[in-house]
N, C-alpha and C positions, 0 to 999 in steps of 0.2 A: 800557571798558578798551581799552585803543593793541592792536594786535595784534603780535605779537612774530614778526618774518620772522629766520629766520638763515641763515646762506649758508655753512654750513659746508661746508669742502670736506676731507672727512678724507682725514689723510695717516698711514696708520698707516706706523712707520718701524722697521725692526728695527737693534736693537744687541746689542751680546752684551758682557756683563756678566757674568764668573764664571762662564764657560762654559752660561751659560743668558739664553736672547733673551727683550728683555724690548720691548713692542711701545707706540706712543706714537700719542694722538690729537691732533692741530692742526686747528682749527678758528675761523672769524672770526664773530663775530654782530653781525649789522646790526638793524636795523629794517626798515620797510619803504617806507622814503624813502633807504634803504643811507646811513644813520648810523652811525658805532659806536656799539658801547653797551658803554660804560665801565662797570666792574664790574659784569658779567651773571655768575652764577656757571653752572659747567657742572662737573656732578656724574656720574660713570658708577656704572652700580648693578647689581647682578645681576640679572637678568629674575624668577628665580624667586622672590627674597623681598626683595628691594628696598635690601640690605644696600651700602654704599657702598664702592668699589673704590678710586678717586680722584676730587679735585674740582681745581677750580683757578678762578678768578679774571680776567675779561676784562681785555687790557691798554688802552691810549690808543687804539691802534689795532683795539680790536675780537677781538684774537685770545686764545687760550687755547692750554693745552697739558697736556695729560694724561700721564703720561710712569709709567714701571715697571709695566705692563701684562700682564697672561700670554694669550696665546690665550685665543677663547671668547667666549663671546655676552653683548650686554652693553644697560641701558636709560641712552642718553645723555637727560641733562633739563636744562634753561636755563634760569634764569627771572632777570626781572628786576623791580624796582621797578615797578611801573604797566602792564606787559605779563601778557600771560599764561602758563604753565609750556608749554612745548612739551617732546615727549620724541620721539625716535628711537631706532629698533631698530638695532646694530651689530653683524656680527661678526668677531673679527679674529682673522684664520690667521697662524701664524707660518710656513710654509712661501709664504707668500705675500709679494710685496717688494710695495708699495703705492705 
């Protein structure tokens, strides 16, 4: 099985929305020859019981974007056809500009 390298570089971004911030991940997934990889799905989940927050869908160019976020600790997971599930741990403060 190919090994699945992603180069995400998260951009958590606040906006404010209805008087309450709502915080967004962007991220690019490659390979490990820095490919994109066209529809890698990128899923955020709660740590504690694995429940999905948001997912989204890699575009041409490798990137994704996770968007209506609340503060708070979170398991991002990739995976792709033929690679393997990769997951990282995030946490994202709203009193924080990223």
């Amino acid at each position: 099985m190919k090994r699945l390298i992603i180069f995400c570089t998260f951009l958590a971004g606040l906006s404010s929305v209805a008087n309450s911030q709502n915080l967004s991940v962007k991220g690019v997934v490659k390979d490990n020859e820095k490919n994109n990889l066209i529809g890698a799905v990128a899923v955020l989940l709660t740590p504690a019981d694995s429940v999905m927050v948001s997912f989204g869908v890699t575009e041409t160019d490798g990137s994704f974007l996770l968007s209506g976020i609340k503060a708070g600790k979170y398991t991002l997971q990739i995976t792709y056809i033929g690679y393997g599930t990769l997951q990282r741990s995030l946490e994202l403060l709203a009193e924080r500009n990223y």
